[in-house]
C-alpha positions in Angstrom: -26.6 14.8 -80.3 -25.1 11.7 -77.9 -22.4 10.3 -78.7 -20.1 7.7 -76.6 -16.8 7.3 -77.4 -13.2 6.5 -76.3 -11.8 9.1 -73.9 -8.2 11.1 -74.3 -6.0 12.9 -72.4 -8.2 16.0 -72.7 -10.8 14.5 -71.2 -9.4 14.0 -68.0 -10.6 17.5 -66.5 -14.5 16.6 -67.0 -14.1 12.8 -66.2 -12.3 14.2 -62.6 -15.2 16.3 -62.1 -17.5 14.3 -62.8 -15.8 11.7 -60.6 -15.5 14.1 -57.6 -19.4 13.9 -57.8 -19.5 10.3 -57.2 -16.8 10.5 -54.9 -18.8 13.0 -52.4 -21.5 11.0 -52.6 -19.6 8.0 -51.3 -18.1 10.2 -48.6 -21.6 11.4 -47.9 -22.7 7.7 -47.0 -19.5 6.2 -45.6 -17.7 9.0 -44.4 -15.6 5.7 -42.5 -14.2 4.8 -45.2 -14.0 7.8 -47.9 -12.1 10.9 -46.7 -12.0 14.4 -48.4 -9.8 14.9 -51.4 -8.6 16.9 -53.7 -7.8 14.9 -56.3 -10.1 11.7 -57.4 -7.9 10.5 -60.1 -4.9 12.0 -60.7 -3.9 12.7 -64.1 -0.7 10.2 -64.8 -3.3 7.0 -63.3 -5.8 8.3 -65.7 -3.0 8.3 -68.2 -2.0 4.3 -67.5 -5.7 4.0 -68.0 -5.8 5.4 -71.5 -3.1 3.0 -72.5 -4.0 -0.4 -70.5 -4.9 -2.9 -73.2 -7.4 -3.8 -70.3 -9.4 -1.2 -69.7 -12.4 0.7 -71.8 -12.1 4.0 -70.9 -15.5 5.6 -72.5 -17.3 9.2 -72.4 -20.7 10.0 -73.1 -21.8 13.2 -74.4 -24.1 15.4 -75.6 -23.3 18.1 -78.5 -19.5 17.5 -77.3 -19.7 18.3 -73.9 -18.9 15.2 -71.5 -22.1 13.8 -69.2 -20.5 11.2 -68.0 -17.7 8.3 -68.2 -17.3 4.4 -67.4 -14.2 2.2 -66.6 -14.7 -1.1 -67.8 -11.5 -3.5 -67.1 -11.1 -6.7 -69.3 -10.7 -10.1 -66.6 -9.3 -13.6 -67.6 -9.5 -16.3 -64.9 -7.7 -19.0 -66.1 -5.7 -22.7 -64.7 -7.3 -22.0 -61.1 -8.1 -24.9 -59.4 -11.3 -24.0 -57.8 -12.7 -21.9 -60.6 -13.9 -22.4 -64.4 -12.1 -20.3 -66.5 -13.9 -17.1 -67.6 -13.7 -14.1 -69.2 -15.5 -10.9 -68.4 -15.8 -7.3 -68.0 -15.8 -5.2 -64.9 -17.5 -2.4 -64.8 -14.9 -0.3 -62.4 -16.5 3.0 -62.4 -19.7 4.5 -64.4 -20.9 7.6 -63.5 -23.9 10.3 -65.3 -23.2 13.9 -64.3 -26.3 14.7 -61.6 -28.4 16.9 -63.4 -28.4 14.7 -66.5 -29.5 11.4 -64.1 -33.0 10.0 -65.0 -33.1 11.0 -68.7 -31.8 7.8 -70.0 -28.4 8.5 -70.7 -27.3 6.2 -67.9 -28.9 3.1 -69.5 -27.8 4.6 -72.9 -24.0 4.2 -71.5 -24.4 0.7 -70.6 -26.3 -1.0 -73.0 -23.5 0.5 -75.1 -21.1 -0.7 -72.5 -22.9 -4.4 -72.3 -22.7 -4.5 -76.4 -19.1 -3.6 -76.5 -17.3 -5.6 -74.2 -20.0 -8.9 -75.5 -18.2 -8.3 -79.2 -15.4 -8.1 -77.4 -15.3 -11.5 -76.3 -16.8 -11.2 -72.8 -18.9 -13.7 -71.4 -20.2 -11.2 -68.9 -20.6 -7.9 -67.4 -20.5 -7.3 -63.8 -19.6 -4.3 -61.5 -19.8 -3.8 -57.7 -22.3 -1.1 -55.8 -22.7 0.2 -52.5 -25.3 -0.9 -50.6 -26.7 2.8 -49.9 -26.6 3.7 -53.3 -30.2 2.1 -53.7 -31.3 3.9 -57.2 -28.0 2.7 -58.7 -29.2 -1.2 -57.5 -32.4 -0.5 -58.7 -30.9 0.9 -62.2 -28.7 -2.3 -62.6 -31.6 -4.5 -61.8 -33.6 -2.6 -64.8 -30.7 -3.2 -66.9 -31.0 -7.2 -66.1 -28.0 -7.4 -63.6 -28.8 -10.1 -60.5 -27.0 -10.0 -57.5 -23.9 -12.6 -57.5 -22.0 -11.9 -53.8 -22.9 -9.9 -50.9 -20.3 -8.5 -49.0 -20.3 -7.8 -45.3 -18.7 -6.3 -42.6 -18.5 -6.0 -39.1 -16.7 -2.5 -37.3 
Protein backbone atom coordinates (compact mmCIF):
# COMPACT_ATOMS: atom_id res chain seq x y z
CA UNK A 1 0.00 0.00 0.00
CA UNK A 2 1.47 3.78 -0.67
CA UNK A 3 1.15 6.08 1.50
CA UNK A 4 2.75 9.74 1.75
CA UNK A 5 2.91 11.35 4.74
CA UNK A 6 4.76 13.89 7.11
CA UNK A 7 8.16 12.62 8.06
CA UNK A 8 9.64 12.33 11.90
CA UNK A 9 12.69 12.10 13.50
CA UNK A 10 12.82 8.38 12.84
CA UNK A 11 12.79 8.84 9.47
CA UNK A 12 15.89 10.51 9.14
CA UNK A 13 18.06 7.24 8.58
CA UNK A 14 16.12 6.31 5.19
CA UNK A 15 15.61 10.02 4.04
CA UNK A 16 19.82 10.24 4.41
CA UNK A 17 20.14 7.25 2.47
CA UNK A 18 18.10 7.85 0.13
CA UNK A 19 19.63 11.33 -0.16
CA UNK A 20 23.26 9.97 -0.44
CA UNK A 21 21.74 8.45 -3.75
CA UNK A 22 21.01 11.71 -5.16
CA UNK A 23 23.92 13.16 -3.80
CA UNK A 24 26.43 10.56 -5.78
CA UNK A 25 24.68 11.16 -8.66
CA UNK A 26 25.35 14.84 -8.49
CA UNK A 27 29.00 14.10 -7.65
CA UNK A 28 28.93 11.71 -10.54
CA UNK A 29 28.05 14.61 -13.07
CA UNK A 30 29.77 17.65 -11.43
CA UNK A 31 32.38 16.23 -9.56
CA UNK A 32 33.58 20.35 -9.56
CA UNK A 33 31.26 21.26 -7.49
CA UNK A 34 30.00 18.09 -5.27
CA UNK A 35 32.73 16.40 -3.14
CA UNK A 36 32.52 13.08 -1.27
CA UNK A 37 30.76 12.96 1.98
CA UNK A 38 29.74 11.22 4.65
CA UNK A 39 27.03 12.80 5.83
CA UNK A 40 24.20 14.47 3.36
CA UNK A 41 22.06 15.92 5.98
CA UNK A 42 23.01 15.73 9.26
CA UNK A 43 20.59 14.85 11.80
CA UNK A 44 20.11 18.34 13.96
CA UNK A 45 19.48 20.31 10.10
CA UNK A 46 17.05 17.59 9.45
CA UNK A 47 15.72 18.26 12.84
CA UNK A 48 15.22 22.36 12.12
CA UNK A 49 13.55 20.95 9.16
CA UNK A 50 10.89 18.99 11.01
CA UNK A 51 9.99 22.02 12.94
CA UNK A 52 10.22 25.02 10.25
CA UNK A 53 6.71 26.30 9.90
CA UNK A 54 8.24 26.62 6.24
CA UNK A 55 9.02 23.58 5.04
CA UNK A 56 6.92 20.22 4.04
CA UNK A 57 8.99 17.57 4.94
CA UNK A 58 7.13 14.41 3.28
CA UNK A 59 7.82 10.49 2.79
CA UNK A 60 6.48 8.22 0.44
CA UNK A 61 6.11 4.61 1.09
CA UNK A 62 5.09 1.48 0.33
CA UNK A 63 3.74 -1.19 3.10
CA UNK A 64 5.75 1.27 5.62
CA UNK A 65 9.04 1.15 4.30
CA UNK A 66 10.34 4.72 2.98
CA UNK A 67 10.85 5.06 -1.14
CA UNK A 68 11.50 8.23 -1.19
CA UNK A 69 11.13 11.95 0.37
CA UNK A 70 10.54 15.77 -0.81
CA UNK A 71 11.51 19.19 0.76
CA UNK A 72 9.04 21.60 -0.19
CA UNK A 73 9.82 25.27 1.51
CA UNK A 74 6.89 27.83 1.74
CA UNK A 75 8.22 31.47 -0.09
CA UNK A 76 6.49 34.93 0.33
CA UNK A 77 7.86 37.75 -1.82
CA UNK A 78 6.38 40.69 -0.62
CA UNK A 79 6.95 45.07 -0.70
CA UNK A 80 9.84 44.59 -3.34
CA UNK A 81 10.08 47.15 -5.67
CA UNK A 82 10.85 45.26 -8.78
CA UNK A 83 8.63 42.22 -8.12
CA UNK A 84 4.74 41.43 -7.68
CA UNK A 85 4.25 39.89 -4.57
CA UNK A 86 3.80 36.07 -4.61
CA UNK A 87 3.58 33.22 -2.83
CA UNK A 88 4.77 29.74 -3.72
CA UNK A 89 6.31 26.56 -3.03
CA UNK A 90 9.85 25.38 -3.68
CA UNK A 91 10.41 22.14 -4.22
CA UNK A 92 14.04 21.91 -2.39
CA UNK A 93 14.72 18.34 -2.72
CA UNK A 94 12.51 15.20 -4.15
CA UNK A 95 14.04 12.17 -4.51
CA UNK A 96 12.44 8.17 -5.44
CA UNK A 97 14.88 5.46 -4.18
CA UNK A 98 16.58 4.02 -7.68
CA UNK A 99 15.04 0.78 -8.00
CA UNK A 100 11.56 2.03 -7.39
CA UNK A 101 12.16 5.02 -10.36
CA UNK A 102 9.79 4.59 -13.41
CA UNK A 103 6.89 2.89 -11.59
CA UNK A 104 4.98 5.98 -10.90
CA UNK A 105 5.64 6.72 -7.56
CA UNK A 106 7.62 9.78 -8.52
CA UNK A 107 4.61 11.48 -10.19
CA UNK A 108 2.52 9.94 -7.33
CA UNK A 109 4.83 12.20 -4.88
CA UNK A 110 4.19 15.27 -6.68
CA UNK A 111 0.98 15.48 -7.77
CA UNK A 112 0.44 14.94 -4.00
CA UNK A 113 3.08 17.59 -3.50
CA UNK A 114 1.36 20.09 -6.25
CA UNK A 115 -2.15 19.43 -4.40
CA UNK A 116 -0.79 20.15 -0.99
CA UNK A 117 1.01 23.11 -1.08
CA UNK A 118 -2.07 24.66 -3.84
CA UNK A 119 -4.58 24.11 -0.61
CA UNK A 120 -2.06 25.52 1.06
CA UNK A 121 -2.29 28.76 -0.35
CA UNK A 122 0.43 28.57 -3.02
CA UNK A 123 0.10 30.20 -6.21
CA UNK A 124 2.83 27.91 -7.57
CA UNK A 125 5.15 25.12 -7.54
CA UNK A 126 8.61 25.39 -8.80
CA UNK A 127 11.93 23.57 -8.04
CA UNK A 128 15.43 23.90 -9.65
CA UNK A 129 17.27 20.78 -11.72
CA UNK A 130 20.53 20.13 -13.05
CA UNK A 131 21.02 20.42 -16.45
CA UNK A 132 22.57 16.69 -16.77
CA UNK A 133 19.85 15.20 -14.93
CA UNK A 134 17.87 14.97 -18.33
CA UNK A 135 15.04 12.19 -17.22
CA UNK A 136 14.30 14.35 -14.14
CA UNK A 137 13.68 17.56 -16.88
CA UNK A 138 11.87 15.35 -18.89
CA UNK A 139 9.71 14.08 -15.68
CA UNK A 140 8.88 17.70 -14.66
CA UNK A 141 7.96 18.59 -18.17
CA UNK A 142 5.35 15.43 -17.95
CA UNK A 143 4.12 16.81 -14.77
CA UNK A 144 3.34 20.33 -16.61
CA UNK A 145 6.39 22.25 -15.26
CA UNK A 146 7.92 24.91 -18.08
CA UNK A 147 11.15 26.28 -17.84
CA UNK A 148 11.26 29.87 -16.03
CA UNK A 149 15.30 30.80 -15.69
CA UNK A 150 18.30 29.27 -17.05
CA UNK A 151 21.28 29.52 -15.31
CA UNK A 152 24.84 29.70 -16.63
CA UNK A 153 28.25 29.61 -15.94
CA UNK A 154 31.48 30.17 -17.20
CA UNK A 155 34.87 28.17 -15.36
Amino acid sequence: MVEIRHANLKDYKDISSISKELHAYHLKNRPDIYKETRKTICKAYFNDLLSDEYMEVLVITIDKNIIGYALVRYIEIKDFDLLRDKYFAYIDEICIKENFRRMGFGKILFDYIYDLVKANGAESLELGVCFFNKSAIEFYKSMGMIEKTIRMEKI
